[in-house]
Structures are given as C-alpha cells and as structure tokens.
N, C-alpha and C positions, 0 to 999 in steps of 0.2 A: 174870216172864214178859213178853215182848213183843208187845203187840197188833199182830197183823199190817196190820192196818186202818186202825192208826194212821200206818203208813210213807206217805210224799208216793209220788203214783204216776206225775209227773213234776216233771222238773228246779226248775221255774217257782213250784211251791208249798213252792222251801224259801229261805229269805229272804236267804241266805249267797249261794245260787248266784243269784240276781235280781241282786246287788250287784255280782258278780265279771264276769255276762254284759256289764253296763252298761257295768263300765269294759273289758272286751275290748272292746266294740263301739267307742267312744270313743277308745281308744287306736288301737287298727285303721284309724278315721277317717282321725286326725292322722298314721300314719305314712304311710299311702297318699297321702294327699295331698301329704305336703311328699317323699318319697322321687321322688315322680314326676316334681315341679316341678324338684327337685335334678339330677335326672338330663335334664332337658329346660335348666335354666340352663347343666349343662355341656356339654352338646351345640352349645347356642346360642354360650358364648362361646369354644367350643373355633374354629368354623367362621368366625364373625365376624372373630377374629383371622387367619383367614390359612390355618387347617389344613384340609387335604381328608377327605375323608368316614372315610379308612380311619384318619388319626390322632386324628381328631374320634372315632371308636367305640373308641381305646385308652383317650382319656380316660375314659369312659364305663366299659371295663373296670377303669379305675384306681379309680375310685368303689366299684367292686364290692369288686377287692382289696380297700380298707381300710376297709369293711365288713366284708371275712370275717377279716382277720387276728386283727385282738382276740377275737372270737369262736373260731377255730382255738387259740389260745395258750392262753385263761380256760378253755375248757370243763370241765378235769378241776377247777377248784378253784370253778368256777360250781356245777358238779353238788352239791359237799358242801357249800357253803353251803347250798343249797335244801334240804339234807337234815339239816343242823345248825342254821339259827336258822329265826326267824320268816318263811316266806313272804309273808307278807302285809305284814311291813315292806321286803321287798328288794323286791318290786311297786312300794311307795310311793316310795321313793325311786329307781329307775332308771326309771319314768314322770316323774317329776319331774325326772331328769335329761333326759328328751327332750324336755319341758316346754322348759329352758332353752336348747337347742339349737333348737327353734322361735322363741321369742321372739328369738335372736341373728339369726337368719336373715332373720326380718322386718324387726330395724330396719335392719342391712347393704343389704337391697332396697329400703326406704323411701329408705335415706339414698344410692344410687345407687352403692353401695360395692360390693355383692357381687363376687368374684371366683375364680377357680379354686382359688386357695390356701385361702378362707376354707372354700369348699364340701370339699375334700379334706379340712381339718381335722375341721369339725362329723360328716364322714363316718364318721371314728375317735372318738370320741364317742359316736355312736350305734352304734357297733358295740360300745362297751364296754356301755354299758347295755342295747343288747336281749341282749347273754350274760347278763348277772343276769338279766334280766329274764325271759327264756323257760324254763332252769327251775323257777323258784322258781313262776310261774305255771301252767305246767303241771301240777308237781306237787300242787299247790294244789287242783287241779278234782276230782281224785278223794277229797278227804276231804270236800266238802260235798255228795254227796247219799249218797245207800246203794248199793250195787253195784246192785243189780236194775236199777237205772234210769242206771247210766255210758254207756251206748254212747247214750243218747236225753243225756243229758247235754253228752255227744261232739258229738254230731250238732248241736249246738244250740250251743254255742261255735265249734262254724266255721263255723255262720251268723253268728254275730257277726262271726267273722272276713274269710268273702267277702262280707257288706254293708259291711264297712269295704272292701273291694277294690271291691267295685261304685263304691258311693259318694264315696269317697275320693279316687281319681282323677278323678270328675267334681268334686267340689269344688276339686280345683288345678288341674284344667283350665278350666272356665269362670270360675273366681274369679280365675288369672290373667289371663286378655283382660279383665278389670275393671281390675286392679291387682296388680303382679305381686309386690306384700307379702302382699297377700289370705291368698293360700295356709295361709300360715306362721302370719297373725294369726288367723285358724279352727283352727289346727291347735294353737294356744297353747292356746286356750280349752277344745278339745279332752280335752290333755293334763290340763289342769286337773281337769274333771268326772271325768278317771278314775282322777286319784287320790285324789279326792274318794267317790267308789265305791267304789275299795276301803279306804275309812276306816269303812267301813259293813259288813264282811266281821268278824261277830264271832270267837272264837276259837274256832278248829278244832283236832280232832286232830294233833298234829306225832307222826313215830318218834323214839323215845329214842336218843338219841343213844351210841355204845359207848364204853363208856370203856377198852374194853380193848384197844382197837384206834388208834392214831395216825393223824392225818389222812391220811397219805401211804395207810397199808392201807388205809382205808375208800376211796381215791379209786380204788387196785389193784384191791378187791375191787367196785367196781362197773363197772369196765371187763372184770375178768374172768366177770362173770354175764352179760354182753351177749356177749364171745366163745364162753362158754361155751350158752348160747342160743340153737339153731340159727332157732328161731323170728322172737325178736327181733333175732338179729341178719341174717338174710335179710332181712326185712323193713323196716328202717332202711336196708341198705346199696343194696336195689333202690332206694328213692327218691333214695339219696346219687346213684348213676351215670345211674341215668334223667334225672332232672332236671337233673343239672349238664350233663350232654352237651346236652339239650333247650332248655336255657333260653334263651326270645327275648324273653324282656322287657326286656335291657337295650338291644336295639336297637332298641325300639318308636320312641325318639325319631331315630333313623335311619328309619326306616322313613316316619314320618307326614311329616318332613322333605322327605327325599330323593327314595323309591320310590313312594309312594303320594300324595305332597305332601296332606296335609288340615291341616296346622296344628297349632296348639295343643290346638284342640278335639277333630281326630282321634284325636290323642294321648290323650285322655280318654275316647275312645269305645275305641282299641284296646285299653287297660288297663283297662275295663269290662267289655269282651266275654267275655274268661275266668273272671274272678269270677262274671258274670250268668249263666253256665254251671255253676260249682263253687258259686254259692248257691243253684238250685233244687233240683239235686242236693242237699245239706247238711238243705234243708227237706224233702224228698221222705223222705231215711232217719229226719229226727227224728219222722214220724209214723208211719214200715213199717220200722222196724229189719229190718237182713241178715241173715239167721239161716243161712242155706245154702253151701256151696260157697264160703267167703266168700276161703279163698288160690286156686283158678283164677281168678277172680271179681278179684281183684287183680289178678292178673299180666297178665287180660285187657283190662284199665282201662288197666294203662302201655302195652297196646303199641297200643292205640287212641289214646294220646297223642301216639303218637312218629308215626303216619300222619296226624294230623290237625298237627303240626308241619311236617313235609314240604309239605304241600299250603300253607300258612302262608306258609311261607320263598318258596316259587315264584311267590304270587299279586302280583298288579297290580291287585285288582278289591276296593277297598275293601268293599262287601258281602260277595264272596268271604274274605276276611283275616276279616270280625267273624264270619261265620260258623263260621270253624276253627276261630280264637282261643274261642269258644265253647266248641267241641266238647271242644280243649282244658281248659279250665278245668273240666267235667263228667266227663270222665274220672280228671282230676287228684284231685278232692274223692273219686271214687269209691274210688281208690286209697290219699288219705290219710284214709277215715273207717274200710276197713278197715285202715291199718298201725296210726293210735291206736288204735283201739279191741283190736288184738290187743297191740298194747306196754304199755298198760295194765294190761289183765285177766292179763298172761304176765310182769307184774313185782311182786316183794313188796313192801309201803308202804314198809320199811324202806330200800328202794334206789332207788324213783322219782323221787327229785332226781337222781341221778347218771345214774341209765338216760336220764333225760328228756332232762340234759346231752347225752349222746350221740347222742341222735335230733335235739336241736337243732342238735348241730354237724354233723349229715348234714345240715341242713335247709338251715342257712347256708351251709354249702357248695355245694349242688345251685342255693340259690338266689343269694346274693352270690358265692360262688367260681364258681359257673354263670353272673354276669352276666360275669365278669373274665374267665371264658376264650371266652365267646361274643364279648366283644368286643374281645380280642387277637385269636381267628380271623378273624374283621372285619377287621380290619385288615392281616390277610394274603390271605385269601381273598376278602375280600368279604362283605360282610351277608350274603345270598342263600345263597351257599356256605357261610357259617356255619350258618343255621338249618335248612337241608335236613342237611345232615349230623350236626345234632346228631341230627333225630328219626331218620334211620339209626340212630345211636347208639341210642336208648333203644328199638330193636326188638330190636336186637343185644344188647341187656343183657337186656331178659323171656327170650329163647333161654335165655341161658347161666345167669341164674340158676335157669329153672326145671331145668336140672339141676344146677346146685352145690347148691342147698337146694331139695332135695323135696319137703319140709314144708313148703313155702308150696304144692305142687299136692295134698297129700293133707290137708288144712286145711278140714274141715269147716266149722267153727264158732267162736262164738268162747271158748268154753267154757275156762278154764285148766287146767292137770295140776291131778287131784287133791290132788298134794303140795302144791303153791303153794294153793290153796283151805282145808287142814285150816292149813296154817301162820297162813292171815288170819282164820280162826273165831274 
C-alpha cells in the first residue's frame, strides 16, 4: 500500500525533476541568446551588403525556413524515437549537438569570418537537433513527478523556458555590444551545464515498446490518436495557425533597426518584453493552477494575442511596442500552459513521444515556419503590413476554430476521459 503522505506535493522535491528544470533553464539560455544574435548578424550583413529592408527580411525568413524544414521532415520518426529508446540520452546528445553549433559560431565571429552561408548552414543543424530534441524532452517531463502535481510541474518548466527568453536575449544583446563572440561563448558554456544536468536525471519509467507493431504503424498509430482526438487535436492546431500567421519575432531585428531604430540593445529589450510577460504569467499558474473554464479560457488568451499584435505591428513608440510585446507574450503562456497541460493529461504514456512530436512540429512551425512567412510577407508588404495582418489572422483563427472544435468552448477542466485515466492506473 501507498502512503499518500509520502508523494512530493510539488515538482521541486523530486530530485529528477530539479535536474531536468536546470538543464531546460540552461539550454533555453543558450538558444535565446545565440538564435537572437543569429538572426540580428543576418539582418546586419544582409543590409550592409547592399540589400534594402524588404530583401534583408527574406533573409531573415530564409533562417526561419531551415529551421523548420528538418523539423517538418524528422517529426514522424523524432516522435518514435522518444517513444522507443532512452530519452534522456537523445536530450544528451542533441544539447550537445547545439553545444557544437555554438562553439562554431563563436570562433567564425572571433575570427571575423562569420557570414550568411555559414549562418544558413549552423541554421539546419539546429533545426536537426531541436527535432530530437523536443520530443524526447518533453516527453520526459511527465514520468518524473506523479500526475497530481503535472500541471504545477507544466507550469514550472515554462518558467524555465521564459527565463531562458527573458534572459537569453538580454545576454546576446548586451554581451554582443561587448564583443560580438560573447554571445555564442556563454551560450557554449551554457550548453555544456545542461547537458551536464541531464547526466544527473536518474532512470525513469520508459513504455514498452510493441513489438507487434512495425515502426512505420506505431508512427501511423500515433498520428492517427491526434486526428482521432478532437481535443488534442483542436488544441495543437489553434496554436499551429495562431501563431504562425502572428509571428513578429523574426522581424524584431527589422524593427529595432529600421522602425523604431534602438539598436542592438533595443533588440534585447523587444525579445525580453514577451517572455517578461509569458514568465510572470508561467509563475503566477505554478502557484494557483487553472482548474475552471480552462478551453474558453484558451481561446480567449489567442485572441488577446492577436489584438495586442496588431497594436504591435502599428506602433512607433518604443515604450508602446514593449508594452504589447508584453501583453503578448502573457497571453501567449496563458494559452500554451492550458494547451500542454490538456495534451498531456489527454495522451496515454504509451504515445507521448509521438503525440509530443506533433505538437512540436505545430510548434516549429507556428514558430520557425511563422518567422519564414512573416518575413517573406515582409518582403512584399512590408514589416508593418506583415505584423498587423498576422494578429488579424490569429483573431480570425479563435472565430473559426471555436466552431470546428467545440470542445475546446465546452472544456471545463483539465480532468482526462475516464477511459484514458483506468488505461494509466
């Protein structure tokens, strides 16, 4: 029999999840920081060379694309790995892969080499390893503490995740006006500690893996539980269109440049201002979990995104922009603490690599394929005309999905089907 008294009654008192927070937080660091630098080198030497604003934001989108492509290709065979070996060793090794993709970058800037081919390359690189890398980790999170305590668990991993966004960017941003290796060489170190962290993640429950099933079925059978899933799959595909029509972060380096001219440093503050908004948020649920209403409650989180984008795209008035960008980024978290926390509790252990796969590859898309087409429109319309139109988009998306899936508006709680609950007893 089970002492109940004996269960942790948050995340923090179980020694696995301490390990795993350290290296999200660490890793989260390092990629905010050098993603950010990345994307402000190629802005800088797209326009340096000769290119005006709107071919200078395709580059930018080009970074995005080969970002999302490895990711779009890998997901269906990412999912089953996560779901068939050790997560904890595809963690170590695709940290370690970004590890080295940092340390290249640094010495390329040290040595006054950096250039658009080298940056487009390391691009695709990192888009291979954060495919491994997001679901193996993701799935990861739900076997080290005990359900009672997943959604504060939740909550508490993407504090890690928007202090690396907070943080992260202010470290490439003022670390570059020092030295513009800086970045890369923090972001190494970074890397290092968190793979270092999760060397310390002892062994956890893994699902048995079927043997009566061929890899191709099990990859079938967990793309067909997500269509099959009106829940989950509403739920993943709102944030897929919301956010890839919304997304203005890949023209922040247009933006601090161009429209608002603050520099490098502005650049740091605008890539701040969202996270310092989607991290109070994150701290706020990991101590009053949402128990209510939690699918309106969603749906009313994107389309408070998509008017605080709008207002975003239009401004001139630096205070005005950090302000949005704020509002943004608290709305944002609002929406992705309830979609994990319902994708979670509304998927069997058995299929949360592959399910997870799928929510990452909405993720990467909304967010890399979101930066690729915000700034191919960029480069037709205009930045301005890009970013107003996306948050149009993501109002126009809450409409239409709250009637294709219902079940995100009649969505109490976060409570799973009974079936799903006796299946994981």
């Amino acid at each position: 029999m089970t002492d109940e008294n004996s269960q942790p009654g948050h995340p923090f008192q179980v020694a696995n999840f301490r390990a795993y927070w350290i290296s999200r937080l660490a890793m989260t660091l390092a990629q905010y920081a050098m993603l950010l630098i990345i994307g402000w080198q190629t802005y800088n030497l797209a326009r340096d060379s000769g290119m005006s604003v709107a071919e200078s934001s395709g580059q930018l989108a080009l970074i995005g694309l080969l970002q999302f492509l490895p990711l779009f290709i890998l997901t269906p065979f990412v999912g089953l790995a996560a779901d068939r070996f050790d997560r904890r060793n595809i963690g170590r090794v695709t940290v370690a892969m970004q590890l080295a993709c940092a340390a290249i970058l640094a010495w390329l800037t040290m040595q006054d080499a950096i250039s658009l081919p080298w940056l487009f390359s390391v691009a695709v690189f990192l888009g291979i390893a954060r495919a491994f890398a997001g679901p193996a980790l993701s799935a990861l999170a739900p076997n080290l503490v005990p359900k009672a305590i997943l959604p504060n668990a939740i909550a508490l991993s993407s504090i890690a995740w928007q202090v690396g966004m907070i943080v992260g960017p202010a470290l490439g941003g003022y670390f570059y006006v020092i030295d513009p290796a800086l970045p890369y060489s923090v972001a190494t170190g970074l890397f290092a500690l968190s793979v270092i962290s999760l060397g310390f993640i002892g062994t956890v429950a893994q699902p048995a893996v079927r043997k009566d099933q061929r890899p191709i079925g099990q990859i079938v059978d967990g793309l067909r539980y997500v269509g099959q899933n009106k829940m989950v799959l509403g739920a993943i595909t709102l944030d897929l269109f919301a956010v890839f029509l919304a997304g203005a972060t890949a023209l922040f380096p247009v933006y601090a440049r161009d429209i608002l001219e603050v520099g490098a440093t502005g650049l740091s503050q605008l890539a701040m201002a969202p996270a310092v908004g989607a991290a109070l948020t994150a701290l706020f649920f990991s101590f009053r979990p949402l128990e209510t209403n939690v699918g309106p409650k969603m749906l009313w989180a994107v389309f408070v995104f998509g008017i605080a984008t709008i207002v975003f795209g239009l401004s001139t008035s630096m205070p005005l922009s950090l302000a949005m960008l704020f509002i943004v980024g608290a709305a944002d978290m609002f929406s992705v603490y309830i979609r994990q926390s319902l994708i979670q509790l509304h998927t069997p252990d058995d299929k949360r690599g592959r399910v997870s796969s799928v929510s990452l590859l909405t993720i990467g898309a909304s967010n890399e394929g979101g930066d690729a087409f915000s700034g191919t429109l960029a480069s037709i319309v205009g930045p301005v005309g890009a970013v107003v139109a996306g948050g149009i988009g993501a109002i126009v998306t809450v409409a239409m999905w709250s009637r294709l899936f219902p079940v995100l508006r009649t969505t109490k709680t976060f409570d799973p089907p009974p079936e799903l609950s006796k299946s994981e007893s």
